[in-house]
Every structure is written in C-alpha cells, then in structure tokens.
C-alpha positions in Angstrom: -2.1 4.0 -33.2 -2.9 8.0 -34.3 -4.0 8.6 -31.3 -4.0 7.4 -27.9 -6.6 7.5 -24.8 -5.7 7.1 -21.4 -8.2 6.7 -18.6 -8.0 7.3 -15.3 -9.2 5.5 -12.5 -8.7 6.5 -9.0 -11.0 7.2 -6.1 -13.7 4.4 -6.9 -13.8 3.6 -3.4 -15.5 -0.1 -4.3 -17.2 -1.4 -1.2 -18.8 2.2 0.1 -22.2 1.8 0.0 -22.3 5.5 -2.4 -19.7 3.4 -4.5 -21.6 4.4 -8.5 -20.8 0.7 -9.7 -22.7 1.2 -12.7 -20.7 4.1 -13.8 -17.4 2.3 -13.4 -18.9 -0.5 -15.4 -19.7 1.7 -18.1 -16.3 3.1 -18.2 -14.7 0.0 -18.1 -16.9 -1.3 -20.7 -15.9 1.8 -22.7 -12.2 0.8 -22.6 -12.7 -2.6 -23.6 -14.4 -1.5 -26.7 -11.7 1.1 -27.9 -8.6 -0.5 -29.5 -6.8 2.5 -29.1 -8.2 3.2 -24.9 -5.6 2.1 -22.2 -6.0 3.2 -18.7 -4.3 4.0 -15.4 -5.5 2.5 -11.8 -4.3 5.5 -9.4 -5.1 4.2 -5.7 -8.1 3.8 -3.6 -10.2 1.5 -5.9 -11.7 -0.1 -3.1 -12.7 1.3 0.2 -11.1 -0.7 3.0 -12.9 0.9 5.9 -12.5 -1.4 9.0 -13.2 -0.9 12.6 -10.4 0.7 13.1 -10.0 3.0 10.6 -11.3 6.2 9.7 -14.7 5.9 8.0 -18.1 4.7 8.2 -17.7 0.9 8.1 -21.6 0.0 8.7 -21.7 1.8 5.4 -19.6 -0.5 3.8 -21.6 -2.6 1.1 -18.7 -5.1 0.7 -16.5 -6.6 3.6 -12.3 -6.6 2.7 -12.6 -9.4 0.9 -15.6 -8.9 -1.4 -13.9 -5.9 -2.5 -10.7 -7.4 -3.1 -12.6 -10.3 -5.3 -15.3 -7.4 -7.3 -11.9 -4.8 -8.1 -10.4 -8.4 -9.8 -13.8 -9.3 -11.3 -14.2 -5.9 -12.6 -11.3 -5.2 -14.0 -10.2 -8.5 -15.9 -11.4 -7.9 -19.4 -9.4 -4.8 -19.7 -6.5 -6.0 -17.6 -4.3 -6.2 -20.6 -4.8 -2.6 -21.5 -3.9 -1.5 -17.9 -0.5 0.3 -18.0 0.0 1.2 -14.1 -1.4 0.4 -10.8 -0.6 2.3 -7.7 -1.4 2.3 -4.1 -4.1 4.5 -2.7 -4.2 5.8 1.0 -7.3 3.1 1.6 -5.7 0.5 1.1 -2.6 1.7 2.6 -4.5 1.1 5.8 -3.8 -2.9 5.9 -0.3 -2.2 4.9 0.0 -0.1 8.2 -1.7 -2.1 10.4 -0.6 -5.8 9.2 2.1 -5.4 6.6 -0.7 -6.4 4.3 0.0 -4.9 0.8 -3.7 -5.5 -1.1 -2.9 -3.7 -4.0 0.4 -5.6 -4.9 -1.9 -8.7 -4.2 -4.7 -7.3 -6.7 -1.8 -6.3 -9.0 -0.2 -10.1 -9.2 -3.9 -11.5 -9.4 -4.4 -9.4 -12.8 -0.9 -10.7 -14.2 -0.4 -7.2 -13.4 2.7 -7.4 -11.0 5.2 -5.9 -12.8 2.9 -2.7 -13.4 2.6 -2.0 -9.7 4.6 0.7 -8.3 3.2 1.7 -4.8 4.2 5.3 -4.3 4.4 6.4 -8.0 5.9 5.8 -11.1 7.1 7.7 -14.2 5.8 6.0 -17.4 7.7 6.3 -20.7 5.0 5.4 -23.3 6.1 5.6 -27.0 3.2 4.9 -30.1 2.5 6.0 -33.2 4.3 6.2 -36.7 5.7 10.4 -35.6 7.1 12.3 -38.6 10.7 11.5 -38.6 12.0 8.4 -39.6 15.9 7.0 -39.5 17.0 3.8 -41.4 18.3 0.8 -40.0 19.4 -2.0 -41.4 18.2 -0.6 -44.2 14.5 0.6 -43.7 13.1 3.3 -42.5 11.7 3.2 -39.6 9.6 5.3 -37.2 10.3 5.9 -33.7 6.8 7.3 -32.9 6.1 10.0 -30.1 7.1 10.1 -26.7 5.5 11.0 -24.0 6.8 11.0 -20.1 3.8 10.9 -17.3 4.8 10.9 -13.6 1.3 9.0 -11.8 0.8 8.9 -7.6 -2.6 8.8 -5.8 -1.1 11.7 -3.1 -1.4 12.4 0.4 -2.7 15.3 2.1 -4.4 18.6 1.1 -6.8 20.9 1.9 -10.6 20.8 1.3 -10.6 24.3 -0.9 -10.0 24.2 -4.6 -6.7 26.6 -4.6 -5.0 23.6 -2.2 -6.3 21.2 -4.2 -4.8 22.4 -7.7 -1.3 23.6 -5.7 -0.8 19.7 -4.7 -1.5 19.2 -7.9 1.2 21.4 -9.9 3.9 20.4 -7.1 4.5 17.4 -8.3 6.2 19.2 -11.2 8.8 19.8 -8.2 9.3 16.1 -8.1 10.7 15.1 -11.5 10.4 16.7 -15.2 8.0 14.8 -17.2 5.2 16.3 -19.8 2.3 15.3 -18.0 1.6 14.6 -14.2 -1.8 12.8 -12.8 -2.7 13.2 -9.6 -5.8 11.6 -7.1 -6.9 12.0 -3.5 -8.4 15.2 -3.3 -11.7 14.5 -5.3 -11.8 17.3 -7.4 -11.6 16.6 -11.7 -9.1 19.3 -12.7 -6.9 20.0 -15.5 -4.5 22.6 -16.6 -1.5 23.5 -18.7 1.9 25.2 -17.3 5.2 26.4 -19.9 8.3 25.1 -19.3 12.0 25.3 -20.4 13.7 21.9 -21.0 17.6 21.9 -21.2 18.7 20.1 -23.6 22.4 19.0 -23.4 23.3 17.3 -26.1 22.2 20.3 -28.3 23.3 23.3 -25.9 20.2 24.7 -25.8 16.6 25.1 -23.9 13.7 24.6 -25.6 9.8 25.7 -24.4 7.6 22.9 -23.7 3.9 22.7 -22.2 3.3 20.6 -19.1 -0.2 18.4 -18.9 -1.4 18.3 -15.1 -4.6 16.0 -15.1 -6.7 15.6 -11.5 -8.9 12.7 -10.8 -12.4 12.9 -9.5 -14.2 10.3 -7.3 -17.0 7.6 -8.0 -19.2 8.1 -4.8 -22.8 9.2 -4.6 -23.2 12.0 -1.8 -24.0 10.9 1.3 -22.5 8.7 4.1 -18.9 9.8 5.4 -18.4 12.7 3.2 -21.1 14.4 3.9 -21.3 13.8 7.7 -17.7 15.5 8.0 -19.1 18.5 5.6 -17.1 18.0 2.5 -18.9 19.3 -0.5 -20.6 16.8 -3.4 -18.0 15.8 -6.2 -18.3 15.4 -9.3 -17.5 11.8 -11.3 -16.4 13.2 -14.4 -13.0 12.2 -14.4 -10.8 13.9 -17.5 -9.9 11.6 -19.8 -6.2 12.2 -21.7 -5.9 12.3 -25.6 -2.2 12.0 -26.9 -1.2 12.4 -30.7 0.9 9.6 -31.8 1.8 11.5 -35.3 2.8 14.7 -34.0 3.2 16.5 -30.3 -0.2 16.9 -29.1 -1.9 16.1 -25.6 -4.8 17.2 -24.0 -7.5 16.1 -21.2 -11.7 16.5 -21.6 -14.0 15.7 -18.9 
C-alpha cells in the first residue's frame, strides 16, 4: 500500500430519529470499495436513549435492540478493514446502569473482539515498502512506515469551539504518539502542532509534527440538540491520508 486512508466513524448516533443513515451507508460503501480505506469506530455509533437516560427517547427510531442488530448489519462487509472499536458515552449508559457492555458485545459479533479497547487505545500501524531497507537472511527487506495514533471517544467539554479544540490537543498530555483522534464534541476539526521527540538510543531530539483529527456527527438538526440550544453540526468528518513510502500524514474533510 502507497498510501493509506483511515476513516472515522464516531457520533452516528444510529437509532435517533435525525440519525443520516444514508450518508453512513455511503461512507461505508466507500470503504468497502477502496483496497487501500480502513477505518476507525470511535464510540457512540448508536444512540441508546432509554427512559432513564438523558435524551429524547420518543425520538428514538430504533429501540436498544434494533440498533444493536442495524450497527452489526451495517458494518459487516467492511468488518475486516475495521482496525479499532471503542466505547462511546451512549452506550456507556447500559454499562452504568446494568453492567451491560454493548459495544464489547457489537465488537465480538463482528469477529472484532480483540480490536475493542473501551477507554482508548494507541494503534501502531506499519505499511508500505518506506525507503530504507536492511537484509535478512539474505534479502532486503522493507520495514515500511510507522505511524503511532492514540483514538478515545472523550468525555466532557464545552459547547464553544476554543473548548472543543483544547480537549482536543490535551490528549497530547496523555501519551506521545504522531496523531491523536478525538469524538464527542461534534465539531470536524483538524490541526497540526511541532514537537521534540527524544531519542535515546541516538542522544539526541529530533522535531516532529503532531496530526490532531476531530470527529463530526451524523445527525440532521432537530430533536434533542436543538431543544437544549446546541448549534447545527456539520457531517463532514476529516478523513486521514498516511504515506506509506515516505513520512507524510494529513486529514481533508
């Protein structure tokens, strides 16, 4: 693979009633049909709005388990090109209230078990031929490029864009890694931050550039967003483009 694309989904909220369904299918459509498209599911896929949680639930176009049975439906074809799974605060709600953990469920149902990591996860995903080669056993081979991505849905933050994009750059606070993707807040946003990287083994520190990626959401305006005054989001989620010949990432909406 030259060059990698990794697609985000996060905030699909499956089971609202403002739930765009046919512009997830079209994304996941687009996936299947790229060899070289893998993708990233980043918490609150479905909606999970009971009676006793926050939200609107005679808005709710699916009960619990429709949603849970649609999410698997949906994302089967591509389930082999899904590289992470995490939990969301929606479905965090059956977790709190009856130990219920529906994502890990989802997760196992798409042979996906071993992908789910429910508070986060740092990825190391190596492709590509890269420029420098080593022999073993005698042949040269490539190692490819490296890249390190640290992935969580998030918790928390304000409603004003400035919160939004400081939650986002904290999570360079948790661990080093060269790109961080972050969810929750609704709001498609990317940037790029410099950075010093020590490295020990050659006694020296060398300037790198950090990838921070935002998620949007898949809902329609309307319902509980816009009875509690939030503003209309936009569904373009950014989509990440990694080099697997030489050290290059960026994100597009």
């Amino acid at each position: 693979i030259d060059q990698l694309e990794l697609h985000l989904f996060a905030d699909e909220h499956i089971g609202d009633d403002n739930c765009d369904i046919p512009r997830l299918k079209e994304r996941i459509q687009k996936v299947k049909d790229n060899p070289n498209a893998y993708c990233i599911l980043n918490g609150d896929i479905m909606d999970f709005t009971s009676r006793s949680s926050i939200g609107d639930v005679e808005a709710r176009e699916l009960n619990i388990m429709e949603q849970v049975q649609t999410v698997i439906d949906l994302f089967e074809p591509i389930k082999d090109k899904i590289i992470c799974i995490t939990n969301g605060n929606h479905e965090e709600r059956g977790y709190r209230k009856e130990g219920l953990d529906i994502t890990r469920l989802i997760a196992m149902q798409l042979d996906k078990g071993d992908q789910y990591a429910a508070n986060g996860a740092v990825l190391f995903l190596r492709f590509g031929k890269g420029k420098d080669a080593q022999w073993r056993g005698g042949k040269k081979q490539y190692e490819g490029q490296l890249y390190t991505i640290y992935v969580q849905h998030g918790r928390g933050g304000g409603r004003k864009e400035g919160a939004k994009a400081i939650r986002l750059a904290d999570m360079a606070c948790v661990v080093d890694a060269d790109i961080y993707i972050h969810s929750h807040t609704h709001l498609p946003m990317t940037l790029k931050e410099g950075y010093y990287r020590v490295d020990r083994r050659h006694n020296k520190a060398t300037q790198v550039t950090k990838l921070f990626v935002n998620t949007a959401s898949n809902l329609n305006y309307g319902g509980y967003g816009q009875a509690q005054g939030y503003k209309p989001n936009s569904k373009d989620t950014p989509t990440i483009y990694l080099n697997g010949n030489k050290r290059e990432m960026f994100a597009m909406l």
